[in-house]
C-alpha positions in Angstrom: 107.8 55.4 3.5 110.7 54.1 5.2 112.7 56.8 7.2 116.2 55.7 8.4 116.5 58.8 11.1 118.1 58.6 14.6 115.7 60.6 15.6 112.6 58.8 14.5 114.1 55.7 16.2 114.5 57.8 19.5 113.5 56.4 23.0 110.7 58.1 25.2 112.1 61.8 26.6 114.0 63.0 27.9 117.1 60.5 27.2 119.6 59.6 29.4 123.3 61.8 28.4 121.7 64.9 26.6 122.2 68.1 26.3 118.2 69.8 25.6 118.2 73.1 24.4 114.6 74.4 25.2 112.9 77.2 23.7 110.7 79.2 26.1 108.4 82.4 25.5 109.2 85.8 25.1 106.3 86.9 26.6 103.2 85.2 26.7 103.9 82.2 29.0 101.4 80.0 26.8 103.8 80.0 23.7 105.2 77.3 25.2 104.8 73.5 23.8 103.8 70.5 25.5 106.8 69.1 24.5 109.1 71.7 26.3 107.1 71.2 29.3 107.6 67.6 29.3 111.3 68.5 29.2 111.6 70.4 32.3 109.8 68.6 34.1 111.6 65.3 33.7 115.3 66.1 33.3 117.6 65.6 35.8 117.7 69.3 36.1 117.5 72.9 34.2 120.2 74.9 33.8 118.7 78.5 33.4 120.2 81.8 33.0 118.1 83.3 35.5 116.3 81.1 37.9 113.8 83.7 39.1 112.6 84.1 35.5 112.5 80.1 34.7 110.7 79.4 38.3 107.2 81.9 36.5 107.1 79.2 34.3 107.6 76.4 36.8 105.0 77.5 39.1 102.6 78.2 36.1 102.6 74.7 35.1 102.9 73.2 38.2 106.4 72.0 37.9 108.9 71.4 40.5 112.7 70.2 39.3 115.8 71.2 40.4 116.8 74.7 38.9 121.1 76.2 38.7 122.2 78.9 37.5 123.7 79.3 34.0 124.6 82.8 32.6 127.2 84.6 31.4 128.8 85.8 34.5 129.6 81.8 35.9 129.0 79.8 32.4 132.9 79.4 32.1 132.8 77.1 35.8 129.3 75.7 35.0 130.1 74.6 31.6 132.7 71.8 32.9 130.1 70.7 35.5 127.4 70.0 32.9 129.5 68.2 31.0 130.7 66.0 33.3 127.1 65.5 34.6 125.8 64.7 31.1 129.0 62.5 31.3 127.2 60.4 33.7 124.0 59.8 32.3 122.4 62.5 33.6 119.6 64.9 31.3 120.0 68.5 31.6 117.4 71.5 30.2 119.5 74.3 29.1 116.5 77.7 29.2 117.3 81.0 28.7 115.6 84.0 30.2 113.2 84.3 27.0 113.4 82.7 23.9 115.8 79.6 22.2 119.3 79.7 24.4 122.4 80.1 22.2 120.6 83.1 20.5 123.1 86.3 22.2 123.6 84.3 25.3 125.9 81.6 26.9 124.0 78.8 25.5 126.3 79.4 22.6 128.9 78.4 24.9 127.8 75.3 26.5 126.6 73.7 22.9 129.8 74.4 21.3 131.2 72.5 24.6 129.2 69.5 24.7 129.9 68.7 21.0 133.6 69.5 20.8 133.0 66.4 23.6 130.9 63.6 21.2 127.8 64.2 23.4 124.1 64.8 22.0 122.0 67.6 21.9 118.3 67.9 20.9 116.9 71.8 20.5 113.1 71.7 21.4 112.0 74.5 19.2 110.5 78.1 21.0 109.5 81.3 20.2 112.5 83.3 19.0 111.9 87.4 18.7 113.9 87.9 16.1 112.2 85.5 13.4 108.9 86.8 14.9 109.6 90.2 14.2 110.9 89.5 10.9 107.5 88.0 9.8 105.4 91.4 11.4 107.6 93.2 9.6 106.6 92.6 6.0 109.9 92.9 4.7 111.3 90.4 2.8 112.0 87.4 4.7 113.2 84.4 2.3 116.9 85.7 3.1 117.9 87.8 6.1 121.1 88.8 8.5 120.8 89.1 12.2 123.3 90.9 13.8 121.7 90.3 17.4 123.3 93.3 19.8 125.9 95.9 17.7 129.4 96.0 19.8 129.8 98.6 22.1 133.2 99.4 20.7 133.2 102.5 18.7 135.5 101.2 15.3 133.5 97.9 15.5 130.5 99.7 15.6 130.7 101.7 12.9 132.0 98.8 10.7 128.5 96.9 11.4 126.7 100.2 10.8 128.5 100.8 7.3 127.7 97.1 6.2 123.8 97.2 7.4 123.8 100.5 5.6 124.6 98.9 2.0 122.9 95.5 2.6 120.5 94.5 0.6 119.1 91.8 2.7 116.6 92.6 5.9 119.1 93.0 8.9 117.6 92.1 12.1 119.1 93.8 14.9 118.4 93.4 19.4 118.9 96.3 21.3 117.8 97.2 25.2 115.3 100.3 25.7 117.8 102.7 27.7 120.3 102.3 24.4 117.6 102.7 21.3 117.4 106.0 20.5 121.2 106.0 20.3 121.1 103.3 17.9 118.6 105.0 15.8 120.4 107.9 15.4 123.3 106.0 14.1 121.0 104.4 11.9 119.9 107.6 10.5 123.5 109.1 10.0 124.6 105.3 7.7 121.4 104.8 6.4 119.8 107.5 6.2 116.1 109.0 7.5 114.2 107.3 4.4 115.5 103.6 5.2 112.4 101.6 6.1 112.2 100.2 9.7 110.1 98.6 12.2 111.1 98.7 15.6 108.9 95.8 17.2 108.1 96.2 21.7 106.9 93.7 23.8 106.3 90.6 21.3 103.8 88.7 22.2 103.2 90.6 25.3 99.6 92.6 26.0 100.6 95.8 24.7 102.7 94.4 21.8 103.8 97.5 19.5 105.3 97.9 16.0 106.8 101.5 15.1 107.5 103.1 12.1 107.7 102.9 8.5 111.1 104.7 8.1 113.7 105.8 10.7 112.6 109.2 10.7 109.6 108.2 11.5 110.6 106.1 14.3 112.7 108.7 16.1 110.6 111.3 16.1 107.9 108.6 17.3 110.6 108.1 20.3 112.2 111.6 21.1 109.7 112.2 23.9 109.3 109.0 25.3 110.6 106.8 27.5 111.5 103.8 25.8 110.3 100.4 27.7 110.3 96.7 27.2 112.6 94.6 25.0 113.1 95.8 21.9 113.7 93.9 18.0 114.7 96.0 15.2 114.1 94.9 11.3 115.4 96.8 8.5 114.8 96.9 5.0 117.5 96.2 3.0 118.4 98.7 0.2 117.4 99.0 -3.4 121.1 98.0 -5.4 120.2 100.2 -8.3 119.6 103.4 -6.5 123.4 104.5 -7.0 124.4 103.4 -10.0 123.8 106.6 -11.9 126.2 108.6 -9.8 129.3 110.3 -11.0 131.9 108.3 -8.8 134.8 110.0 -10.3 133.5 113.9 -9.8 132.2 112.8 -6.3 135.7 111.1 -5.5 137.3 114.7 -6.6 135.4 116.7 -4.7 135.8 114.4 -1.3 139.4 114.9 -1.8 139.5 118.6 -2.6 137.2 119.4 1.0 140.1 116.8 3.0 142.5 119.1 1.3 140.8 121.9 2.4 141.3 120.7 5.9 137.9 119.0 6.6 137.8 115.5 7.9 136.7 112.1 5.9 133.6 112.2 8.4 132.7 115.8 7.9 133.7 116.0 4.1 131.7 113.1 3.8 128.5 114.3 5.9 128.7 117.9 3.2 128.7 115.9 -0.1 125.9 113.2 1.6 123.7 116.1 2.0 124.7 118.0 -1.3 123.9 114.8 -3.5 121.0 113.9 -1.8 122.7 111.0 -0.1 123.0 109.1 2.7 127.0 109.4 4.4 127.4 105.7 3.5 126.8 105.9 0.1 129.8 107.9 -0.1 131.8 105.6 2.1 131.0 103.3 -0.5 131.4 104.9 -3.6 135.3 105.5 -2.3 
């Protein structure tokens, strides 16, 4: 069968001019392919967002190349300098810390860059958390959103939180251990305690866990712990006929008569929540 691809005509790696986005573990250092490997060793250097992290892998495999740093603190005075290296024929790894670069973190950045300027770039595939806790999870998995770290701001917040809370897809979320429980409890308020949930720890790591089967669960699982390692969230998405049956118009009536009253949207809508025997967002969404 004939095959007309650039890529099955390409020349021996790495290539002269490219930009190589390279997947690298999460946790278990020997997730990583041959083919990466080959990568970093051989390019004219790796740009890596923390070179103390990249340099375990190095010195696993017995690799020695030149290593800069490339994270979100200096990415907007590296980015120009890679480009105008790649500019010159030169090849240059881009890693992240864990994972495939461009996933929450600068690489984003730098491949949006090195396009906008006609150059190449090749991703050599890795381990990503959020697709492998998707696939633990045993939610559905043919169609999913990933909404990678929730904004800190508190409007922009609560905008995600009200969307994820009437999704029906499985919403893949990142969050850091000292900020979970926080999260969870906002999860609880939009989606309420009987959403299912798995909170995956430590992929791929020794003491790899997955927690819960709905967010109660999960927070009472957490409440007297301290919460370590990096953390993946996957929700289930929600069932599109549970709300059908509702009385929108008494339910709009009686939201208005408790503002009247003097109660606020949040707190009318928190009373009616737990006197219908629903979660907060469902009445958000009814209105």
């Amino acid at each position: 069968m004939n095959n007309n691809s650039s890529l099955s005509h390409r020349k021996e790696e790495p290539e002269n001019g490219i930009l190589y986005i390279v997947g690298t573990p999460i946790g278990n250092l020997n997730d990583i392919s041959e083919r990466a490997l080959n990568i970093l060793k051989k390019v004219s250097l790796v740009a890596c967002e923390d070179t103390r992290q990249t340099k375990k892998i190095m010195n696993k495999f017995n690799i020695s190349n030149k290593l800069i740093s490339f994270n979100k603190h200096n990415s907007s005075s590296k980015i120009p300098i890679i480009v105008k290296d790649l500019k010159e024929g030169k090849s240059i790894a881009i890693v992240s810390d864990a994972g495939l670069p461009g996933i929450c973190d600068p690489g984003e950045d730098i491949s949006k860059s090195v396009k906008s300027e006609g150059l190449d770039i090749i991703c050599i595939p890795g381990a990503c958390a959020a697709v492998t806790a998707l696939v633990s999870s045993g939610f559905p998995s043919s169609s999913f959103v990933f909404e990678g770290f929730l904004p800190r701001k508190e409007i922009d917040r609560a905008k995600i939180l009200l969307e994820i809370s009437k999704n029906e897809k499985t919403t893949i979320i990142y969050e850091s251990p000292k900020r979970l429980k926080k999260l969870l409890n906002e999860l609880l308020e939009f989606c309420g305690g009987d959403r299912e949930i798995m909170v995956a720890r430590e992929l791929t790591k020794k003491f790899e866990e997955h927690v819960g089967e709905n967010i109660n669960e999960v927070i009472e699982f957490f409440n007297s712990k301290d919460v370590m390692g990096e953390i993946t969230i996957v929700l289930k998405g929600i069932n599109k006929n549970r709300v059908l049956h509702l009385d929108k118009f008494s339910i709009k009536k009686d939201l208005q008569d408790l503002i009247n009253a003097g109660l606020s949207l949040p707190a009318a809508s928190k009373y009616l929540a737990k006197k219908n025997g629903l979660k907060k967002s469902e009445i958000y969404n009814l209105i």
